[in-house]
Structure formats: structure tokens, C-alpha cells
PATORBA-536371 format. One line per 8 residues: number of its first residue (from 1); for each residue y, x, z of N, C-alpha, C, CB. Coordinates in nm, 2 decimals. Glycine has a CB too. Example, Ala and Ser with C-alpha at 12.3 -4.5 7.8 and 13.67 -1.06 7.14 Angstrom:
BEGIN
1> -0.57,1.32,0.78,-0.45,1.23,0.78,-0.33,1.32,0.78,-0.45,1.13,0.90  -0.22,1.28,0.71,-0.11,1.37,0.71,0.00,1.29,0.79,-0.06,1.41,0.57;
END
This chain:
BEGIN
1> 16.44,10.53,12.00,16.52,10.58,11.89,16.67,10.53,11.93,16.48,10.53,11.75  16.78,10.63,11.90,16.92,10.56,11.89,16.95,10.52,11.80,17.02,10.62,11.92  17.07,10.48,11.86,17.16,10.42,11.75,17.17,10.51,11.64,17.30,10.39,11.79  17.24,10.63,11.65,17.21,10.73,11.52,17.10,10.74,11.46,17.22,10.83,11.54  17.03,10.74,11.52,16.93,10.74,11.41,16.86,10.64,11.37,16.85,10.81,11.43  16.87,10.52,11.39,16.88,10.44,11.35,16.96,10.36,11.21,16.91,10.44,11.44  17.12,10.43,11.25,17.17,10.40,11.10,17.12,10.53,11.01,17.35,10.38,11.10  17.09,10.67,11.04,17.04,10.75,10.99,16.97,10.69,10.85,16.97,10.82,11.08;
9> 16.86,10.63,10.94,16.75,10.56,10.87,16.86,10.45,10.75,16.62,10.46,11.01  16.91,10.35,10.81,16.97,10.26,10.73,17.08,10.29,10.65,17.01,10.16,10.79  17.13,10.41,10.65,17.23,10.47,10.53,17.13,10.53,10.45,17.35,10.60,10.57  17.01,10.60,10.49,16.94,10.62,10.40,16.85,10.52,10.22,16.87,10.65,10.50  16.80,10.42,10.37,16.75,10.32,10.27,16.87,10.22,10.16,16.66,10.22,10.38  16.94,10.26,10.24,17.14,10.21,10.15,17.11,10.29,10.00,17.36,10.31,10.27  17.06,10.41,10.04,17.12,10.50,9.97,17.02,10.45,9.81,17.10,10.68,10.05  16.85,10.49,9.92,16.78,10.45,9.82,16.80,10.32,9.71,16.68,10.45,9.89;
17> 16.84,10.19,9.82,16.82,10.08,9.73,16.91,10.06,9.63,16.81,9.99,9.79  17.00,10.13,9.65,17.16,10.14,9.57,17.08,10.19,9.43,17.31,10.28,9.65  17.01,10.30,9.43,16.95,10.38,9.34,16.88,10.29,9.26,16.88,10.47,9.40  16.77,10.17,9.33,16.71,10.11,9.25,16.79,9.99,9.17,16.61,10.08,9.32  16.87,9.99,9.24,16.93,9.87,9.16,17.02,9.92,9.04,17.03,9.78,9.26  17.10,10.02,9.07,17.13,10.09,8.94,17.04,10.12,8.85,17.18,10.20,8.96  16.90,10.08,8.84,16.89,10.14,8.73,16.86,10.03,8.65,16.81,10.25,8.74  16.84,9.87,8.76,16.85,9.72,8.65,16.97,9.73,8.60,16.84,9.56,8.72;
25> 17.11,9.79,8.64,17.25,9.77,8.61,17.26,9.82,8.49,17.36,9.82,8.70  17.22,9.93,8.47,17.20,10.01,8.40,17.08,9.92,8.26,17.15,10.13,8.50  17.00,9.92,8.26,16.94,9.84,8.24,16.98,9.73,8.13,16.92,9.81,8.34  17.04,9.65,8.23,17.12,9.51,8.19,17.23,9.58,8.06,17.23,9.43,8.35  17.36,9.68,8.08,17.44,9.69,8.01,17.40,9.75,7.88,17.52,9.74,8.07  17.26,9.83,7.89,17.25,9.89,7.75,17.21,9.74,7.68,17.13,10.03,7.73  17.11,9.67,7.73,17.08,9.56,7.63,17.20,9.47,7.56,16.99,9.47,7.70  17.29,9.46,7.65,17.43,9.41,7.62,17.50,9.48,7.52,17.51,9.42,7.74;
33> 17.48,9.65,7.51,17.52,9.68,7.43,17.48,9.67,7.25,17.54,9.76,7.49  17.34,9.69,7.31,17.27,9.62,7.19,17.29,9.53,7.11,17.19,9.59,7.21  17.33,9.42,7.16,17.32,9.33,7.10,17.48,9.27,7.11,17.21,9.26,7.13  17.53,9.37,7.12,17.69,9.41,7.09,17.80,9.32,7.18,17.72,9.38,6.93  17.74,9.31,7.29,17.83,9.23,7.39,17.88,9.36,7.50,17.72,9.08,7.49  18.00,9.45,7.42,18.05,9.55,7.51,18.15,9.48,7.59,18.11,9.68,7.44  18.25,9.34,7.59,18.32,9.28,7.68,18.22,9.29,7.84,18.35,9.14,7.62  18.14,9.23,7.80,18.03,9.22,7.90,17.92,9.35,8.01,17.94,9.15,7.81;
41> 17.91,9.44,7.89,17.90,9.58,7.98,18.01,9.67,8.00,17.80,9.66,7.93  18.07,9.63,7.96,18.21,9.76,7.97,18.22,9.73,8.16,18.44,9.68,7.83  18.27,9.59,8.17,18.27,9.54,8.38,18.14,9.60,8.39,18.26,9.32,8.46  18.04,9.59,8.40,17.89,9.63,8.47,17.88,9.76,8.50,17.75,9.60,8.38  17.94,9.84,8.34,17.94,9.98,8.38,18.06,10.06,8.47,17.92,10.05,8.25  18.17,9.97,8.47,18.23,9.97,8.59,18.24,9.98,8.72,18.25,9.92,8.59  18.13,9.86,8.78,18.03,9.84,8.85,17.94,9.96,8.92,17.97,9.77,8.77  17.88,9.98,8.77,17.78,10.13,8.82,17.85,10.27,8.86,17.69,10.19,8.68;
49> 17.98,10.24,8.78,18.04,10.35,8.82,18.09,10.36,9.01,18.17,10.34,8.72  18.13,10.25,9.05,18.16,10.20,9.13,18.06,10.22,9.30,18.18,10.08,9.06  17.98,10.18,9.19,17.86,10.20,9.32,17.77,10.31,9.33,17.75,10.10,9.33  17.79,10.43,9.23,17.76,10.58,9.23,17.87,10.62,9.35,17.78,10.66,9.07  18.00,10.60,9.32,18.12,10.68,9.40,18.06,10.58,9.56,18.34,10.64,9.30  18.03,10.47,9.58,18.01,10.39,9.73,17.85,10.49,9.73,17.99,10.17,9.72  17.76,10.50,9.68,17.65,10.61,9.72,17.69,10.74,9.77,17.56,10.64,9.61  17.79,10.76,9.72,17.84,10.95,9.73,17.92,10.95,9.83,17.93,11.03,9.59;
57> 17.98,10.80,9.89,18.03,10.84,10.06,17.92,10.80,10.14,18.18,10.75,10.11  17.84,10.73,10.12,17.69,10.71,10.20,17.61,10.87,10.23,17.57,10.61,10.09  17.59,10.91,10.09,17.54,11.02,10.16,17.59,11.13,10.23,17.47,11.05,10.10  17.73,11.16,10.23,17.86,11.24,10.31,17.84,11.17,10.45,18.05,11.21,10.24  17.82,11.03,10.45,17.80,11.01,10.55,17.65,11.03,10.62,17.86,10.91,10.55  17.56,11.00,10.61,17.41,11.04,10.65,17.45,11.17,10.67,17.29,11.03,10.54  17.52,11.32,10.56,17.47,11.46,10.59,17.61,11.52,10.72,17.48,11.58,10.41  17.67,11.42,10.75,17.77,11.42,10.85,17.69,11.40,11.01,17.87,11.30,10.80;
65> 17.61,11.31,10.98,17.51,11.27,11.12,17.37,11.36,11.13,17.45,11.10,11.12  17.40,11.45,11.03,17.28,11.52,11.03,17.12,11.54,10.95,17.26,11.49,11.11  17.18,11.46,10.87,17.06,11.35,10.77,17.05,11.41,10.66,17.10,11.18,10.72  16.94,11.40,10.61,16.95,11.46,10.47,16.88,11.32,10.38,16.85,11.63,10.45  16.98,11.31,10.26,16.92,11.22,10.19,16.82,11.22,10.05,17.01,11.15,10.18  16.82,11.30,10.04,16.72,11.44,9.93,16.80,11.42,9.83,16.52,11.42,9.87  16.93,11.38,9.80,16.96,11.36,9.68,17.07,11.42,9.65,16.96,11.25,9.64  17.13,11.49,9.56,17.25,11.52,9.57,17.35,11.40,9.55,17.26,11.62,9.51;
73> 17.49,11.43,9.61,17.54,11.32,9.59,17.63,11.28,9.48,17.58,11.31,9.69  17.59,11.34,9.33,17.64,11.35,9.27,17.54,11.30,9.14,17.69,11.45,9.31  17.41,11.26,9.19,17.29,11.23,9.14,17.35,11.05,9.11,17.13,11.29,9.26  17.29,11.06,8.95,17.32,10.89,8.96,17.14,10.80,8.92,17.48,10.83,8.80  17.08,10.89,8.85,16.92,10.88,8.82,16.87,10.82,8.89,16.84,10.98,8.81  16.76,10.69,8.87,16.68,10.62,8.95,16.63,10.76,9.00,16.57,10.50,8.88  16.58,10.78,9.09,16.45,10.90,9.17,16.31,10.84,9.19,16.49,10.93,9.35  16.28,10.73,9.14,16.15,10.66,9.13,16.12,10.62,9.24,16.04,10.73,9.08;
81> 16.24,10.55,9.34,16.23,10.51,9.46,16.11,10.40,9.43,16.38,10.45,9.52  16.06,10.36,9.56,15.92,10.26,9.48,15.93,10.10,9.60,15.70,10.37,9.52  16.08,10.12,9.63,16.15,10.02,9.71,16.10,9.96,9.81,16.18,9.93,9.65  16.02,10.05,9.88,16.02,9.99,10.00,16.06,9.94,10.13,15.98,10.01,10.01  16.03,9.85,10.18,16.17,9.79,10.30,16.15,9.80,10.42,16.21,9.64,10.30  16.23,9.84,10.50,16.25,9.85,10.64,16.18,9.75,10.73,16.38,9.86,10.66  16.15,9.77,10.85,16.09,9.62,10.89,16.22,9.55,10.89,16.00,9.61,11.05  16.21,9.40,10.90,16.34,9.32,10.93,16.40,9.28,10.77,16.44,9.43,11.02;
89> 16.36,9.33,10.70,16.40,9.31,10.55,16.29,9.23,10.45,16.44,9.47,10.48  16.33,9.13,10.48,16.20,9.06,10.45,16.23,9.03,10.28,16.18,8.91,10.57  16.15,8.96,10.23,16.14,8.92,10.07,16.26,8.97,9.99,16.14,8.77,10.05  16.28,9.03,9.87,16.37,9.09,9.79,16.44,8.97,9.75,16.32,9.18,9.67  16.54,8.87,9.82,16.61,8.83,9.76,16.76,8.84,9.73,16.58,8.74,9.78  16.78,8.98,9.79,16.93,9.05,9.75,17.01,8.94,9.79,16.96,9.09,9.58  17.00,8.89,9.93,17.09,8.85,10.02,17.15,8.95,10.14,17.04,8.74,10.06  17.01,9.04,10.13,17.08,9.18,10.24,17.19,9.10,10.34,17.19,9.35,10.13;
97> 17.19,9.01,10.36,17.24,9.00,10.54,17.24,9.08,10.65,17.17,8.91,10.61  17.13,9.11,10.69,17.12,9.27,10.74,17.18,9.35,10.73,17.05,9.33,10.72  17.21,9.41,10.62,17.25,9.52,10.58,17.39,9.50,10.54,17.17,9.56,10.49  17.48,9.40,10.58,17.60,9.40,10.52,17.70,9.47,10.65,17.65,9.24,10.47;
END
């Protein structure tokens, strides 16, 4: 396998895991809003905003190399990714080293 395809694969799984995590972010701010801490989600949903528009040059970039990432890139919805990891990506402790 090359290099392209290679990161093919890893803009992909970028794409996916972005997705899953948006939807704890997501998540996190409604309860915040609940219980009426909008100082506190007003930044988060910032945030989400933030990392929808960093997903939507990921996948410009994957359909640039040829890739398809099944999503449009304009899609902010968990997709019921079921988070699975690449080899090399060991235990979920969202230090992604790898991946930086």
C-alpha cells in the first residue's frame, strides 16, 4: 500500500472519529444547557461548530485523492460510527499521538 492510500485510510478514520466525538460534544452542551450553564456551552458549541468546518476540509481533502468518505461534507449527525481503530491506535485514551 502507499502512502496515499494510506492517509486515504487515515483522513478517513479522522473523519469518522471527529463524528463520534461530536456527538459526546454535543451531548455535553445540551446537558449544560439544561441545567442552565449557557456560559459553558455557548464555547463547546463553538467548538462543534469548529470541528464540523475542520471535518468538511478533511473530507475535500480525501475526495481530492480520490476517496470517498460516504458522507457528505456538510453532514454534522453522528452516522452510528461504531469506533473502530486502526491498527496502531491502541486504547481510547484521546491522546491520538499518531494522529496528530
Amino acid at each position: 500500500m502507499d502512502d496515499v492510500q494510506k492517509i486515504k485510510i487515515r483522513l478517513k478514520h479522522w473523519i469518522d472519529h471527529n463524528l463520534e466525538h461530536l456527538k459526546g460534544y454535543r451531548e455535553v452542551a445540551d446537558l449544560l444547557d439544561l441545567h442552565g450553564r449557557v456560559a459553558a456551552s455557548g464555547p463547546i458549541r463553538r467548538a462543534i461548530s469548529l470541528m464540523e468546518e475542520a471535518n468538511r476540509e478533511f473530507v475535500s481533502a480525501l475526495e481530492s485523492l480520490g476517496g470517498s468518505s460516504e458522507i457528505h461534507p456538510s453532514e454534522t449527525k453522528h452516522r452510528g460510527h461504531d469506533h473502530h481503530h486502526h491498527p496502531g491506535h491502541h486504547s481510547h485514551d484521546h491522546s491520538h499521538d499518531e494522529e496528530e
